[in-house]
C-alpha positions as CSV (number, residue, x, y, z in Angstrom):
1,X,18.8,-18.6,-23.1
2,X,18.7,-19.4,-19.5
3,X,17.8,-15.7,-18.7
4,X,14.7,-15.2,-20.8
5,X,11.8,-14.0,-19.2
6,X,7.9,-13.6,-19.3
7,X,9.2,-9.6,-20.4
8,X,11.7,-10.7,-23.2
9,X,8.6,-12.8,-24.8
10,X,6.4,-9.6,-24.7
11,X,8.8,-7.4,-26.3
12,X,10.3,-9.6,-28.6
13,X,6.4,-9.9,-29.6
14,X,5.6,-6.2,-29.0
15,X,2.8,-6.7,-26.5
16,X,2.2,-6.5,-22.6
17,X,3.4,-9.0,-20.3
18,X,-0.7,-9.9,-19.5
19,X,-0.9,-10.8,-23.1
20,X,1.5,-13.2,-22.9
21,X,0.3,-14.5,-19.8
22,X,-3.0,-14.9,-21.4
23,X,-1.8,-17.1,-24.5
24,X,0.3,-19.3,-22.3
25,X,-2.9,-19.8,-20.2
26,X,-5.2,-20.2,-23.1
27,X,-7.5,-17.5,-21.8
28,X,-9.5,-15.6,-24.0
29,X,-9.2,-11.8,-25.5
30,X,-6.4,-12.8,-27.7
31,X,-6.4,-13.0,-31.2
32,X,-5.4,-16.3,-33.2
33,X,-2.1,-14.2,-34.6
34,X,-1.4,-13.2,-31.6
35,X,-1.1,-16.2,-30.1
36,X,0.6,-18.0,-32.9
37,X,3.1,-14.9,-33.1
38,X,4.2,-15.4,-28.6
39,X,3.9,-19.4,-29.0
40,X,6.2,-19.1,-31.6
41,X,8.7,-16.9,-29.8
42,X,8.3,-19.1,-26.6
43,X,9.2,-22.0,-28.4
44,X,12.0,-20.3,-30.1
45,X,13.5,-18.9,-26.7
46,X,12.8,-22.2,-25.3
47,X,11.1,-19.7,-22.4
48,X,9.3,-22.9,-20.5
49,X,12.0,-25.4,-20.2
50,X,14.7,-22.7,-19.1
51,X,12.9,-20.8,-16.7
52,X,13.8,-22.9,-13.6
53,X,11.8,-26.1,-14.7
54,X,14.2,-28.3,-12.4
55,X,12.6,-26.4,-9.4
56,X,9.2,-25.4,-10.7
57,X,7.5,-28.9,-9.4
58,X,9.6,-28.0,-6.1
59,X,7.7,-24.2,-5.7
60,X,4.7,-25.0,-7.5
61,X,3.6,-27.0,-4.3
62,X,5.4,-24.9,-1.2
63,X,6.0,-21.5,-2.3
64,X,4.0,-18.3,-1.4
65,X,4.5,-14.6,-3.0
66,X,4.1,-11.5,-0.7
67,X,4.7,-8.5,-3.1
68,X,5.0,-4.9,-2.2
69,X,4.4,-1.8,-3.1
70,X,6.3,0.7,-1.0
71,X,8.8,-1.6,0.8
72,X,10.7,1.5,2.7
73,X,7.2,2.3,4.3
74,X,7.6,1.5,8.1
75,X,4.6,0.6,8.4
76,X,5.5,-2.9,6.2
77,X,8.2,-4.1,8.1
78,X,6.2,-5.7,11.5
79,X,3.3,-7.1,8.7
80,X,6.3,-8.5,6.5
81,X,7.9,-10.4,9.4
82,X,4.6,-11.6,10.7
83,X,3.5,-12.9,6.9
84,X,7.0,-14.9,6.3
85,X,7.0,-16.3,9.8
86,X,3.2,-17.8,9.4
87,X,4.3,-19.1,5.9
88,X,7.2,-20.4,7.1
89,X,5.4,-22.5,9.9
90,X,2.7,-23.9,7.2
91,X,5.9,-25.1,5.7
92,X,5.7,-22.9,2.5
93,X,9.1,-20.9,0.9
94,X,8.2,-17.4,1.5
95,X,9.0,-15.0,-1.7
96,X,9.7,-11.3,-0.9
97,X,9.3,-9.1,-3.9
98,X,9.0,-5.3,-4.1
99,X,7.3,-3.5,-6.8
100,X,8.5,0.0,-8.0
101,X,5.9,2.8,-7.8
102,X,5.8,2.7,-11.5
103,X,5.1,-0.2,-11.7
104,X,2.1,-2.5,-12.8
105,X,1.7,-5.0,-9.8
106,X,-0.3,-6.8,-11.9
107,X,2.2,-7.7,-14.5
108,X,4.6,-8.4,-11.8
109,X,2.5,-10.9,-10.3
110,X,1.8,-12.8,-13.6
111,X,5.3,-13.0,-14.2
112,X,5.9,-14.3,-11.0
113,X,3.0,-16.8,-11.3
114,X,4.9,-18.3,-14.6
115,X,8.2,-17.7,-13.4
116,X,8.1,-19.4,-9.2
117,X,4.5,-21.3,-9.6
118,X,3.3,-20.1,-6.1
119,X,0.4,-21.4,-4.7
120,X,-0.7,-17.9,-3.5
121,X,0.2,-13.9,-4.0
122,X,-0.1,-11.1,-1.0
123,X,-0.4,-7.5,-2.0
124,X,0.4,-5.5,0.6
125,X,0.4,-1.2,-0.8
126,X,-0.3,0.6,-4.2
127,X,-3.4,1.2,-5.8
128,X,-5.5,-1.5,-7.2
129,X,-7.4,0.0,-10.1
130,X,-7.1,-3.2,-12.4
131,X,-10.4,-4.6,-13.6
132,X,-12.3,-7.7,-12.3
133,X,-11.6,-9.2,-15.7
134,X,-8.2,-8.3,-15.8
135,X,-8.3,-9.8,-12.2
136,X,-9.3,-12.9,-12.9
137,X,-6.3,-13.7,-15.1
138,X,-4.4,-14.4,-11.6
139,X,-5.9,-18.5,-11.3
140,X,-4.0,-18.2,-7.9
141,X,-5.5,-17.1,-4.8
142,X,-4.3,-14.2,-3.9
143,X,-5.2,-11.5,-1.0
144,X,-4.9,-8.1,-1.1
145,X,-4.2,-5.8,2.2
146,X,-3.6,-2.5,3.0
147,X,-4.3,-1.3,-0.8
148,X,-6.1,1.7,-1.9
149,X,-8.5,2.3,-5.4
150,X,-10.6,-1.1,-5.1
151,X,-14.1,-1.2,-3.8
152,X,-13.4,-4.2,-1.3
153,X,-16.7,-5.1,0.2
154,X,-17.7,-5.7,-3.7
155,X,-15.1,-7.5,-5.0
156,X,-15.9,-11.0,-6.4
157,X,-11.9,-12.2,-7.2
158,X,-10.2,-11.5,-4.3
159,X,-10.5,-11.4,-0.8
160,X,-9.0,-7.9,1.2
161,X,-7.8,-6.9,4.4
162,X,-7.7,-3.4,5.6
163,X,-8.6,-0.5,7.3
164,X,-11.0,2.0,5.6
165,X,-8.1,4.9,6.0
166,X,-11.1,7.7,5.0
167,X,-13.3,6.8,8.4
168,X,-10.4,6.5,10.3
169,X,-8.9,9.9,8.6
170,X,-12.0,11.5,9.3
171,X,-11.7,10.8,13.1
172,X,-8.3,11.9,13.2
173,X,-8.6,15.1,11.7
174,X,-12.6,15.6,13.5
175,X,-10.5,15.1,16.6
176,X,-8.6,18.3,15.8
177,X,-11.8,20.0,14.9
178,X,-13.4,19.4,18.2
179,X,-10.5,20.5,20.0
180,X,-11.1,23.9,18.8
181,X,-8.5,23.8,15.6
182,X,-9.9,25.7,12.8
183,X,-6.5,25.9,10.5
184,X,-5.6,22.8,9.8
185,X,-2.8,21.6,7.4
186,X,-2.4,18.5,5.8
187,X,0.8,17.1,4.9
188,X,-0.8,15.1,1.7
189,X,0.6,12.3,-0.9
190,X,1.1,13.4,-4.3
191,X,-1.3,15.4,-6.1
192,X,-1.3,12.3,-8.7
193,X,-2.0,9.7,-5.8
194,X,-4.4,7.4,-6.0
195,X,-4.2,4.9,-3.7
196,X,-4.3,5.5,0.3
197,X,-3.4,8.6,0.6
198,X,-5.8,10.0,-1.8
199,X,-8.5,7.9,1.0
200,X,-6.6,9.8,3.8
201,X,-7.1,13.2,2.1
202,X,-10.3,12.3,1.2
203,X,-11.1,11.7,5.4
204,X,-9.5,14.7,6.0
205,X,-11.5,17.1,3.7
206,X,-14.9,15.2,5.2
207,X,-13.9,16.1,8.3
208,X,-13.6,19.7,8.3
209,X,-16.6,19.7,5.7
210,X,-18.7,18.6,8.4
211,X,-17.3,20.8,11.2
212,X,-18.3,23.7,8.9
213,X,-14.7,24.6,8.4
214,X,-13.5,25.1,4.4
215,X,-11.1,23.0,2.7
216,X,-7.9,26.1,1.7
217,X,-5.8,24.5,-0.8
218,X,-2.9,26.4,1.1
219,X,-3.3,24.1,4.2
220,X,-2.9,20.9,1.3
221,X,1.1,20.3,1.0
222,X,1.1,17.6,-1.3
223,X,4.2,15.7,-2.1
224,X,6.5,16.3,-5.2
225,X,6.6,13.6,-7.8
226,X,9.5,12.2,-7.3
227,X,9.1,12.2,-3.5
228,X,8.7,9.5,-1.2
229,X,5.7,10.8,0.6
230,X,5.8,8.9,3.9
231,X,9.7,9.3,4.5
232,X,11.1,11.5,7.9
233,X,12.7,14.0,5.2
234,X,9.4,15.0,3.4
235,X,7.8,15.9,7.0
236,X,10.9,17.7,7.7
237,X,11.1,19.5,4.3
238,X,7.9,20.2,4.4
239,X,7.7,21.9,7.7
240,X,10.8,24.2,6.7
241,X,8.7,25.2,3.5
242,X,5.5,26.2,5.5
243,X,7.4,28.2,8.4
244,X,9.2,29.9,5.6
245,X,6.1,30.5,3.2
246,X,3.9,31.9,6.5
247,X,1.1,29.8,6.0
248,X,-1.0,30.2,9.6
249,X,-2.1,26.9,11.1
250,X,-2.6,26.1,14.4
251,X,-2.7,21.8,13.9
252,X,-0.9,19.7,11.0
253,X,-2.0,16.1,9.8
254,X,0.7,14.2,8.7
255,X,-0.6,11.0,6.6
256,X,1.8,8.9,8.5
257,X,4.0,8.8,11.3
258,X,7.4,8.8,9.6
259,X,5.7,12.1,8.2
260,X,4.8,13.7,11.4
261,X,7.9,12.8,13.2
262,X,9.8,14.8,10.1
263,X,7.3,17.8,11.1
264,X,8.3,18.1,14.8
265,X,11.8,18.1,14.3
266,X,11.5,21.0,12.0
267,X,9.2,23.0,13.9
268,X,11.9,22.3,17.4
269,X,14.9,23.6,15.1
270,X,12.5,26.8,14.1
271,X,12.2,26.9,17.6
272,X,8.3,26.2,17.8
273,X,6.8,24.3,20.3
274,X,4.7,20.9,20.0
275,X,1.8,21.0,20.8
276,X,1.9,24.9,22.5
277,X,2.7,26.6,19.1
278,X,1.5,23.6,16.6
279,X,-0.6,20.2,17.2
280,X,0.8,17.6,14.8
281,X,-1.1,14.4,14.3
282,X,-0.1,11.0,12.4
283,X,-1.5,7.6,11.1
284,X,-0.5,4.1,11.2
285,X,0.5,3.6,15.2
286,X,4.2,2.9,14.6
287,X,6.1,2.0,17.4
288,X,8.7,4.9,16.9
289,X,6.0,7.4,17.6
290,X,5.4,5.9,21.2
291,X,9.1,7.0,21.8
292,X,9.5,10.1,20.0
293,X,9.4,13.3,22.3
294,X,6.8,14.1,22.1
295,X,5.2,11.1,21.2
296,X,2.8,11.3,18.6
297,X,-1.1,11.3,18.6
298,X,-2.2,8.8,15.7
299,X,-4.2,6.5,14.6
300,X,-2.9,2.8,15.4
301,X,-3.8,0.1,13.2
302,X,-3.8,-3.2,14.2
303,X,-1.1,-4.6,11.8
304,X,-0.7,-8.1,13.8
305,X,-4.0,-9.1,13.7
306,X,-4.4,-7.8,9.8
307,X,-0.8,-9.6,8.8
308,X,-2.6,-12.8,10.7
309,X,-5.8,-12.2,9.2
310,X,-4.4,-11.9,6.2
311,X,-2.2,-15.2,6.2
312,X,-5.5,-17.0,7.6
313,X,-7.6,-16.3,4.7
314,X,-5.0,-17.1,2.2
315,X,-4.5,-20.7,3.8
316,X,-8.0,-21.2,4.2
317,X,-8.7,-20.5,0.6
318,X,-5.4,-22.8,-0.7
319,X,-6.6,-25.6,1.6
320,X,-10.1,-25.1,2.3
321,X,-11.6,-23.8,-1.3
322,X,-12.9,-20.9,1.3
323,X,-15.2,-18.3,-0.5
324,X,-13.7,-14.8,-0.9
325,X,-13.9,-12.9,2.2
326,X,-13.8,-9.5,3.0
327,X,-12.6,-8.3,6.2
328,X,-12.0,-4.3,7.5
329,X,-10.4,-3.3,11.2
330,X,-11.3,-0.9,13.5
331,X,-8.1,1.9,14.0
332,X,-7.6,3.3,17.5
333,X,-6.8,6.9,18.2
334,X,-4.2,7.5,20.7
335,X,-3.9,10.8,22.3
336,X,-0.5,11.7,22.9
337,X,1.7,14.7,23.6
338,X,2.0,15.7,20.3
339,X,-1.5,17.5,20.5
340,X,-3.4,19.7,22.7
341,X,-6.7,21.7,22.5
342,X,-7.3,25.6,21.6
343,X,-8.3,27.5,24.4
């Protein structure tokens, strides 16, 4: 039975994986039968002594989870390779796991938590819509960075790292409105996002609110369902679908770099010029946008100080008992080649 996990139990017992975590844990919100019914199936499938208990006192004391949501995103990669090397120098294992999109990261985590013992959980991505109750079931310290559909500055559970993507939207997009752009596309998530791009649409539809400009839903090009909405392809598919449908802008907004890089090279093979014929803006400040020609105008955010930022405060609180803290970072807007003014 070596291979049983926290998600055999649940649906051997027919409930989630945070119910089980909960009668393991002795927390409340689950019924007497209910509890009786998992403890019986975890003694059954033997679930505690076979799930690596040779090397739990090993993790339990060294270990740190960073989990993901959106590993492929670019703009992971530097944070990721900043987080394991700090771990690595507090002389903690460093544990890499992705989420999938559909996906509860929640669930994830609390299966990790019985599963590895770590003494702290990174979020990095997704959307964190889970209650402070629910929260609360995670006795680890945890930090969450670079997440969307949480109110940071108010949360009492967990502290958060990040930039607030609406503002820094807004100023992006605000840009294009005071250099005379009065069609403005944006190359949106999904229509069923939630997380940061919904804040990045959000910034963008401020914007031109306030320059007096209306929000056409022909100008939103929202992602497909099944699409990765921050890969090279969607910018390039997506700028072949709006030569070809004639929508009329003069700038597009890509949501992040990957995205806008995708847009230029289908607006040179169309034979359009950047920025003569089209402006095109990103977000994130990857360092394949400073190369691209023409590099790309974008928002930068500062993703070594938030990776270190976000390993301090985790440390702090595992050694320090530090209170939750709540910290958000300034982006930068670079002005690049990849956007001009309207005469």
């Amino acid at each position: 039975m070596d291979s049983v996990t926290i998600k055999d139990i649940a649906k051997k017992c027919g409930v989630s994986v945070s119910t089980v975590s909960r009668a393991i844990n002795d927390y409340p919100g689950v019924s007497q039968s209910t509890k009786n019914m998992i403890m019986e199936a975890v003694r059954e499938n033997q679930f505690i002594p076979n799930n690596s208990a040779r090397n739990l006192k090993r993790l339990e004391s060294n270990s740190i989870v960073v989990l993901v949501k959106g590993i492929d995103n670019p703009f992971f990669q530097p944070m990721i390779g900043i987080l394991e090397k700090i771990i690595r120098q507090h002389k903690y294992a460093f544990i890499l796991q992705s989420v999938n999109d559909d996906e509860d990261e929640l669930e994830v985590a609390l299966e990790l938590i019985l599963e590895k013992k770590p003494k702290g959980i990174i979020f990095l991505g997704g959307y964190f819509y889970h209650s402070e109750e629910k929260l609360k079931q995670l006795n680890i310290p945890c930090v969450i960075a670079a997440v969307g559909g949480m109110d940071h500055k108010n949360s009492i559970v967990f502290s958060s790292v990040h930039v607030d993507d609406v503002k820094e939207s807004y100023r992006i997009v605000d840009y294009l409105c005071k250099a005379g752009h009065r069609r403005i596309a944006i190359f949106a998530a999904s229509r069923e996002d939630r997380s940061i791009g919904a804040l990045r649409l959000a910034g963008y539809k401020a914007a031109l609110s306030d320059n007096g400009l209306p929000v056409s839903e022909e100008l939103v090009c929202y992602a497909g369902p099944e699409e990765d909405a921050y890969s090279l392809e969607r910018g390039y598919r997506g700028a072949r679908e709006l030569l070809e449908n004639g929508t009329e802008c003069t700038a597009i907004y890509a949501i992040s770099d990957t995205v806008a890089i995708g847009i230029c090279r289908a607006l040179k093979e169309a034979g359009k010029k950047v920025p003569e014929d089209y402006s095109v803006v990103g977000f994130d400040g990857l360092e394949i946008a400073s190369y691209y020609i023409p590099t790309i105008t974008t928002i930068r955010q500062p993703v070594e100080e938030m990776a270190e930022n976000v390993a301090g405060i985790l440390f702090d609180t595992i050694e320090n008992d530090a209170p939750i803290q709540h910290r958000i970072f300034e982006g930068e807007l670079l002005l690049r080649e990849s956007s001009g003014s309207i005469s």
